[in-house]
N, C-alpha and C positions, 0 to 999 in steps of 0.2 A: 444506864449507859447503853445494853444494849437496844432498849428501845429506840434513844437516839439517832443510834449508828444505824437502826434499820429504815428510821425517819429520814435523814438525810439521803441515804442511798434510793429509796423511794422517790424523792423529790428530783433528785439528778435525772431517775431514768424519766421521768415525766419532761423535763424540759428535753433531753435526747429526742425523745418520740414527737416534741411538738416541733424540732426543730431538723429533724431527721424526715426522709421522703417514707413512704409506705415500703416501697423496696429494698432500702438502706435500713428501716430495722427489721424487715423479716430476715437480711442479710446478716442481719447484729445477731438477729434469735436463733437462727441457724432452720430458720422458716424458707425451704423451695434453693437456700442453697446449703442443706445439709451436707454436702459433700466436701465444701470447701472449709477449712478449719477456721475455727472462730478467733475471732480480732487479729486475721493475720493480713498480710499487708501485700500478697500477693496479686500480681496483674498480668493480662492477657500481654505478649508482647508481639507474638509472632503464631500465626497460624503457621502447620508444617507440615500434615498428612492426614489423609482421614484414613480411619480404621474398622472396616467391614464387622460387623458384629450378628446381624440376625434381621430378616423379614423387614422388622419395624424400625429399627435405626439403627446408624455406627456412630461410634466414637472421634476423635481429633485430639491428634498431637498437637500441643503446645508450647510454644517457650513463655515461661510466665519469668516478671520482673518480681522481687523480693526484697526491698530496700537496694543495696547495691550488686545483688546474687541476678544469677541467670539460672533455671531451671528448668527439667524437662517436664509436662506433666500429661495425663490423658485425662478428656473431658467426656461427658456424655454427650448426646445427639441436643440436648437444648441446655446443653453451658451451665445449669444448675447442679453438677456433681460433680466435685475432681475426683477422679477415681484412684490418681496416685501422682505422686512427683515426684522427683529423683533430690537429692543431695546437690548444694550449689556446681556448676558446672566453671568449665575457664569463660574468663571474660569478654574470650572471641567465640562464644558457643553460637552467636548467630550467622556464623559462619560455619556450624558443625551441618554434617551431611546425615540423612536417617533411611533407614532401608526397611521394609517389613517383611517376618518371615508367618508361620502357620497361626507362633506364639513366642517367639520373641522377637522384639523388634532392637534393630542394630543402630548403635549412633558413634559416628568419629567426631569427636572435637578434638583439634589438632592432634596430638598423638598420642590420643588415647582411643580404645576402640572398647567399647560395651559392647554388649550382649542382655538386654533388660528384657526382663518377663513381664509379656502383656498383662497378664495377671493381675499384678502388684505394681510394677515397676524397678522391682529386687534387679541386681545384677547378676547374671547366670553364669557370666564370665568376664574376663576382661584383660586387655593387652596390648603391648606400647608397638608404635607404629614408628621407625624411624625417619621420618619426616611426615608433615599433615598434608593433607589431601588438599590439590587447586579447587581455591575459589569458584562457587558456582558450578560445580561440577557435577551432574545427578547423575552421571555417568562411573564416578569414579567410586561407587559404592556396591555391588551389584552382588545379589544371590543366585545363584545356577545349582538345583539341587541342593544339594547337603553341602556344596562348597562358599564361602562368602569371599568376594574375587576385589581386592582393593587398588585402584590407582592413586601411585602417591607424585605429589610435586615432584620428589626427584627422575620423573619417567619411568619408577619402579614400577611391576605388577605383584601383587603380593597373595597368597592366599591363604582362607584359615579352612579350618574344620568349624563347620557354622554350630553344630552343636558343643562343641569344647572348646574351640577357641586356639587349638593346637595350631601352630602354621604349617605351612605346607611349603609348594613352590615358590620358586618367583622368577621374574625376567626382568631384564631391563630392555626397554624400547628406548628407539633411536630420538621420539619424538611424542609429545604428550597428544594423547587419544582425541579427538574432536567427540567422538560417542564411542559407544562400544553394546553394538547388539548382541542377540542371543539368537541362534537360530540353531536348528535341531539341536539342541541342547549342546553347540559350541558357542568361545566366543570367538565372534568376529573380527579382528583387528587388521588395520586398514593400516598399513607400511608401503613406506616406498619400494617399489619394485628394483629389483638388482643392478637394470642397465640405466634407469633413473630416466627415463621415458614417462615412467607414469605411477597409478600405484597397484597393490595387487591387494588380497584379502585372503587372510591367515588364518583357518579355520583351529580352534587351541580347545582342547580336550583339558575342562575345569578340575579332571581330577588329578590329571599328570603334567600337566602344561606344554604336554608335546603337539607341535604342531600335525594336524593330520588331513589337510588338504591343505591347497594353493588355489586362488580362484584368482585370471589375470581376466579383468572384461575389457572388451577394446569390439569397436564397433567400426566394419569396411563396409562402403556401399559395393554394390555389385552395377558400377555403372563405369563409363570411359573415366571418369575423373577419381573413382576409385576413393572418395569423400570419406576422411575414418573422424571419431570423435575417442576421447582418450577418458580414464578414469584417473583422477587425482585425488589424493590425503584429504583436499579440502571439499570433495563431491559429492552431493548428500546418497547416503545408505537407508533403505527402508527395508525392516522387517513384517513377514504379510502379518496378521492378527494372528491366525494360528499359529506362527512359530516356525515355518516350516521351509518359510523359504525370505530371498534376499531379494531388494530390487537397487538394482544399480543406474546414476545417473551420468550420464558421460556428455563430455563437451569438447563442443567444437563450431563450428560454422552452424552447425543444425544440431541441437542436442538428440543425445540414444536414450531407449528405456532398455535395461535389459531384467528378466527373473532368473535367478540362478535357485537350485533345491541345491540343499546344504548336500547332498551324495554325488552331487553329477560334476563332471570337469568341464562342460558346454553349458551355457545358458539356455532356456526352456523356450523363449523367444527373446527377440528384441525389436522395438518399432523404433525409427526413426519420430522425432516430432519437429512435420515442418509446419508454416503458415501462421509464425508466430504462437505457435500451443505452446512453447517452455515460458511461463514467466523469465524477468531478468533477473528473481533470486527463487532460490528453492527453498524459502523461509515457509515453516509449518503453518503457515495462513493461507499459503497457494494451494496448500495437498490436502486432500478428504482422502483417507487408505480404508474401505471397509475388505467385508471378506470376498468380495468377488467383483469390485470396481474399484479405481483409483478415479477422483475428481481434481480436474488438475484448473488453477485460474491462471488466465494472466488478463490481467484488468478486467475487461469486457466479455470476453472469450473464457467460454466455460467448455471444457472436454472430458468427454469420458471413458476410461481404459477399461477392459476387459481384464483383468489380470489372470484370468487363464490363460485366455489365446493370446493378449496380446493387440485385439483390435482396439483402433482408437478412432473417434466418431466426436464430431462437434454438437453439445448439446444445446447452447445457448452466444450469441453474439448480439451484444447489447454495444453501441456506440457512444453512450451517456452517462454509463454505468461501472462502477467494481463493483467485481462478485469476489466474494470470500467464502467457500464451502464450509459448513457448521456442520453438520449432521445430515445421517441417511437414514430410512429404515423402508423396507419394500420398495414400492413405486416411485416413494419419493425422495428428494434432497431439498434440504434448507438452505438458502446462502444468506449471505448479508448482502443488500444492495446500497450502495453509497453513491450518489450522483456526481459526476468529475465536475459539477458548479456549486456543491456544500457538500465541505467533506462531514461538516457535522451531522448532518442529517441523514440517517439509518431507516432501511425498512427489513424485514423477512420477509422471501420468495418462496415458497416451497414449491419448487418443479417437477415436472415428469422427467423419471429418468432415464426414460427411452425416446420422446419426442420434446422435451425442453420446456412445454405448456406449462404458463404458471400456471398454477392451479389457487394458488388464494396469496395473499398483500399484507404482512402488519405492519402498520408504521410505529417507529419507536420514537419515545416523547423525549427519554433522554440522548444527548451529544457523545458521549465520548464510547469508546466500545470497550469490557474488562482482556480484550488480546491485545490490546495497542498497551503501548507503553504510558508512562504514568499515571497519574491517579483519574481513573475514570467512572462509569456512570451506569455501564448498567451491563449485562448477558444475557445469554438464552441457552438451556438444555433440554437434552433429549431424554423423554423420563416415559415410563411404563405406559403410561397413561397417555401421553402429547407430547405436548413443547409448555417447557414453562419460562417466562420473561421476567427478569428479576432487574428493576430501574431503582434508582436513586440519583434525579433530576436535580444538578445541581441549586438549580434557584427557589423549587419546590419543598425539600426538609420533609421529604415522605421517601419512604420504601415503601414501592407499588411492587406486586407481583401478580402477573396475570396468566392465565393456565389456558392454554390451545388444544381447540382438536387436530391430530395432524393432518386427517383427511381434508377438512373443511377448515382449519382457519377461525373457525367461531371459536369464542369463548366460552369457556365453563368453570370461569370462576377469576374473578377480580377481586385483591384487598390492599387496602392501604392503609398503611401506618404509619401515626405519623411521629416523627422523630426528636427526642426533648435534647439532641447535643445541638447547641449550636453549630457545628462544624459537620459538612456531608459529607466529606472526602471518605472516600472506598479507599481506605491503605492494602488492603488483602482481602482475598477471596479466594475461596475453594469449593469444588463441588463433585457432586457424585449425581448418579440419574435420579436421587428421592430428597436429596439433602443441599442444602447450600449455607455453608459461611461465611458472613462480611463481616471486616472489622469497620465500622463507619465513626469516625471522631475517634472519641476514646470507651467506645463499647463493641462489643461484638454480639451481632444478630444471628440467629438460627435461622432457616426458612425449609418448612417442608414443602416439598416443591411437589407431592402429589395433592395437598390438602391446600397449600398456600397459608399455612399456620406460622407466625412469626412468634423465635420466643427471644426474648432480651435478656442478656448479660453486662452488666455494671462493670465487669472483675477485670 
C-alpha cells in the first residue's frame, strides 16, 4: 500500500513539473522564494514604501491579497523573500496611511493605529483613533522625534508617544491641513489669519502642542503703486532639504518668493517673480528645491533661485519646448523636454546651471512619463553613479534600462528584458537612488539601477 501511495504521488508531481513553468516550481519547492511560505496564495497588491536597510539594498512595503484578506508584509530588495506579514487587515486597508520610524514602522487603517517592528512585523503597540484618517493624505501621519503627530477626518490633531503608543495632546483645527511641514523641529500649520485677509503659519512645539511662533508673510513693493501679493491656506509651502527653514509663495498680480528660518519674525529675503517666472500652478512638476537652488518651470522658461540670497536669474527660454526639472547634482540639472507639437515624445537635457548650455540629449523611446497621471511608461533617476532610464514602451513587451554618465550623456550600460505578461501597463512604481520597483501586468520587477540587473516576482 505504501508503495502505491508513494507511486501515485510520484506521478502527480511529474505531471505538475511538466505542466508547471521552471519558476512556478522552484516557487512550489521553496527554490529562490524561500521566504514566502509554501502553497500559499498570497499576492503583490500594492507597492507602499521602501525601506532603507544597508550599502547593498532595502526592503519594500507591501499590501499583499490573500484569498479575500489584505495584509501588510515586508519584501526583500529582489521580491524573493517575504520577510514578514502582519495578521489580515480591514478591508479598506488600501486606503490605510504607513509612516517609517528607526525600527518601527507605523500604520493607520481606519481607526486602528500600530506600531509594528521592522524586525518581524510583531505589533509594539497599538491604539484606536476616533475617527480614520482623510483619504490620500501622507501628510496626516507624520513622526517629529519621539512624537507620532496624526491628522484625523474630523479636523483633529492628535498625538502619541511614538515609542508606547500613550497619547498626548490634541487640537482641533478650523480646517483640514492641505500638508503639514516640519521645520526646526516644529510643525508648521497654515490657518487663517484672524482678520481673515489672508493666512498665517503656526509654528506647534510636537511635544506640548503649544503654539510658539506666528509667522504672517505678506509681500509690499516699494514702488508709487505699492503692489502687495497675499499668503493664503491654499499657497504652496516648501521646506529647505535641511529642515531649517520655510519658503513661502504669495500671490497676486506678480507672485512673491519669500525664506523664513523657523526663529526669526522677518523673512530672510523675498524676490518678486516677474516676466512670467511663476508657472500657472505650483504643482511639484514646476519646482526642483535642492540645497542651495530652487529650479522653478513654467513651460518654456526655466529659472534659477539662489535660496540663500535670494537671487533669481533665467537659465533657459526654449519657445518649442516644456521643461520639467528632474534632478541636480553639481554643475548640472536634468529636465524633461517635451515639444509643445507631441506631447508624447520626451528627451533629457542635462544643462549648465550657471549659463543654461545643454550639455548632452537623450531621447526617450517610451510615450507616457511615471509623474503624469495614469498608467504610464517609463522614468529616470538620479543614482550614485549617473542617471539611469527605466522604459517600458508600450507596443514593445520589454523593460529597457539604460545607465548614463551625468557628465557626458554616454551610456554605460544598456539591458533589456523581455517581458512574458501579456499586459505592459506600469500599475505602480517606486524608487530610490540604487533600486526601482514596477508592478507591470500582474508581476512585480526589481531593477538595480547601479548594475541594471532585473529580478522577477510572479507573487
Amino acid at each position: 500500500m505504501g508503495i502505491l501511495l508513494a507511486t501515485v504521488l510520484f506521478v502527480c508531481f511529474i505531471l505538475a513539473v511538466t505542466t508547471l513553468s521552471l519558476r512556478q516550481v522552484g516557487s512550489l519547492l521553496g527554490i529562490g522564494y524561500h521566504g514566502w511560505p509554501l502553497f500559499s496564495s498570497e499576492r503583490i497588491s500594492d507597492l507602499i514604501q521602501v525601506v532603507p536597510r544597508d550599502a547593498a539594498s532595502d526592503d519594500l512595503l507591501v499590501l499583499l491579497n490573500q484569498d479575500q484578506n489584505i495584509l501588510l508584509g515586508l519584501i526583500d530588495s529582489t521580491g524573493s523573500t517575504l520577510r514578514w506579514q502582519t495578521p489580515p487587515l480591514s478591508k479598506q486597508a488600501r486606503q490605510s496611511i504607513t509612516r517609517l520610524g528607526p525600527d518601527l514602522v507605523y500604520l493607520a487603517d481606519q481607526t486602528r493605529l500600530q506600531a509594528l517592528r521592522l524586525s518581524d512585523g510583531k505589533p509594539a503597540w497599538e491604539a484606536s483613533l476616533s475617527v480614520e484618517l482623510p483619504t490620500n493624505c501622507t501628510d496626516c501621519l507624520l513622526l517629529v522625534g519621539d512624537r507620532l503627530i496624526i491628522q484625523q477626518k474630523d479636523h483633529t490633531l492628535q498625538s502619541f508617544d511614538a515609542r508606547t503608543g500613550q497619547p498626548g495632546w490634541h487640537i482641533r483645527l478650523a480646517d483640514q491641513l492641505r500638508s503639514l511641514p516640519v521645520v526646526g523641529g516644529k510643525l508648521a500649520l497654515v490657518q487663517q489669519s484672524e482678520d481673515q485677509s489672508g493666512a498665517e503659519i503656526q509654528l506647534i512645539d510636537p511635544n506640548s502642542g503649544a503654539i510658539t511662533r506666528r509667522l504672517t508673510p505678506a509681500c509690499t513693493r516699494d514702488d508709487p503703486d505699492s503692489e502687495s501679493a497675499t499668503f493664503y491656506q491654499s499657497s504652496p509651502l516648501l521646506t529647505s532639504p535641511d529642515g531649517t527653514a520655510l519658503f513661502t509663495f504669495l500671490e497676486g498680480s506678480h507672485d512673491c518668493l519669500q525664506r523664513w528660518s523657523a526663529d526669526a519674525d522677518q523673512p530672510v529675503w523675498q524676490t518678486w517673480l516677474d516676466d512670467d517666472v511663476a508657472p500657472s500652478s505650483w504643482s511639484a512638476q514646476n519646482m526642483l528645491l535642492t540645497n542651495q537652488r530652487m529650479f522653478i518651470a513654467n513651460d518654456g522658461l526655466l529659472s534659477v533661485l539662489d535660496t540663500t540670497t535670494g537671487a533669481l536669474t533665467t537659465l533657459m527660454r526654449d519657445k518649442e519646448y516644456y521643461l520639467t526639472p528632474l534632478f541636480a547634482r553639481g554643475t548640472l540639472v536634468v529636465v524633461k523636454a517635451t515639444p509643445n507639437w507631441d506631447r508624447a515624445r520626451n528627451s533629457l537635457w542635462a544643462l549648465d546651471t550657471t549659463t543654461g548650455e545643454r550639455r548632452w540629449e537623450y531621447a526617450i523611446q517610451a510615450k507616457e512619463w511615471f509623474g503624469d497621471s495614469g498608467f504610464n511608461e517609463w522614468g529616470a533617476q538620479l543614482t550614485p553613479d549617473g542617471v539611469a532610464v527605466v522604459q517600458v514602451p508600450n507596443d514593445a513587451n520589454q523593460l529597457i534600462v539604460d545607465r548614463l554618465d551625468l557628465q557626458t550623456g554616454a551610456s554605460v550600460g544598456h539591458q533589456v528584458t523581455k517581458l512574458d505578461d501579456s499586459s505592459t501597463t506600469v500599475w505602480d512604481n517606486r524608487w530610490t537612488e540604487r533600486m526601482a520597483w514596477l508592478q507591470i501586468g500582474s508581476k512585480t520587477y526589481t531593477i538595480d539601477l547601479l548594475s541594471g540587473a532585473v529580478a522577477e516576482q510572479a507573487r
